[in-house]
N, C-alpha and C positions, 0 to 999 in steps of 0.2 A: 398810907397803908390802905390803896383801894382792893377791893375785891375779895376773895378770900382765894386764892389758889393756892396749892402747896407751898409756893414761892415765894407770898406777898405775906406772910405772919409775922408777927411780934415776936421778941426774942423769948417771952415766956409764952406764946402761943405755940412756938415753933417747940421747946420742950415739953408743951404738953403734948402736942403731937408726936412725938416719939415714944410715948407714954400709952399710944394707940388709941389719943381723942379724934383721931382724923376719922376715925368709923368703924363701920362693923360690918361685917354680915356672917350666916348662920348658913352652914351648911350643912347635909343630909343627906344628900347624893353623893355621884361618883363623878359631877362634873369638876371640871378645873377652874378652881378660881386663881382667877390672875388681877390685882390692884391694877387701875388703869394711872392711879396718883398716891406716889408712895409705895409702900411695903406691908408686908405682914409682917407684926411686929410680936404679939401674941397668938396665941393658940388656946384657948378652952375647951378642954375636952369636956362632953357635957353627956355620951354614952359610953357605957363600960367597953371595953375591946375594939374603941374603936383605933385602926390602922391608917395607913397612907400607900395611895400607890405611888404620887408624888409626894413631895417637901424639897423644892427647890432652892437654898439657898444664894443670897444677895452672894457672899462672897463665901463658899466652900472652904476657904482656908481658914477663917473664924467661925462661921454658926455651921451647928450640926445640920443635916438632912439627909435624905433618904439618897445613901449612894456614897455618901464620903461620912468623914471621920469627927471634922470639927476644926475645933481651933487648934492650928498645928498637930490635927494628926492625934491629939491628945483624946479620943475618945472612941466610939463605937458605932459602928453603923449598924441606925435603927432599921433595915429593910424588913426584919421578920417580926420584929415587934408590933404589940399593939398595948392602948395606954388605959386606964382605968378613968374614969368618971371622975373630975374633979382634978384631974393634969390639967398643970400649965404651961406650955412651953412658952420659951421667951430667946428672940432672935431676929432674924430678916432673912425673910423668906419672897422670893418675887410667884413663885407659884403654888398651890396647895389643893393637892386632889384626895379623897377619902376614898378606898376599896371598899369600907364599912364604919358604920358611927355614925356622931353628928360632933360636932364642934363651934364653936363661935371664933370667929377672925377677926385680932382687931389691927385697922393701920393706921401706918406713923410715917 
């Protein structure tokens, strides 16, 4: 098990990572954050109203985002929504932009 890369974890390393121990960072802008290893796995909304101009989803046809529906189609596209202070979102997301807010991102 040398290194640490996405690739080289422990089988309970690797679950925790999906759990979004791989990291974080905090956003407040409108730039685009994109994981360079791994995913967004979480979302903490952490200001009232705040929106997305992205939420790209890993696979469209399972997790919600901004533009599609969800898993099969089974839900609603968040495009004019915005989320309250203390929302969680939980999924995999390969890109995440805020129009307004701040949030924390965690990846897996």
């Amino acid at each position: 098990m040398a290194g640490k890369g996405i690739h080289t974890y422990s089988v309970q390393e690797s679950q925790n990572a999906g759990l979004g121990q791989a990291g974080s960072v905090y956003i407040n802008g409108t730039d685009a954050f994109t994981p360079t290893n791994g995913v967004v796995v979480a979302i903490n909304i952490i200001e009232d109203d705040t929106a997305f101009t992205t939420l790209t989803a890993e696979d469209s046809t399972k997790y919600m985002s901004k533009g599609a529906t969800g898993y099969e189609s089974g839900g609603d596209d968040i495009s004019t929504d915005t989320f309250p202070q203390g929302t969680v979102l939980f999924g995999r997301w390969t890109t995440v932009t805020l129009s307004d807010g701040k949030a924390i991102c965690y990846i897996g």
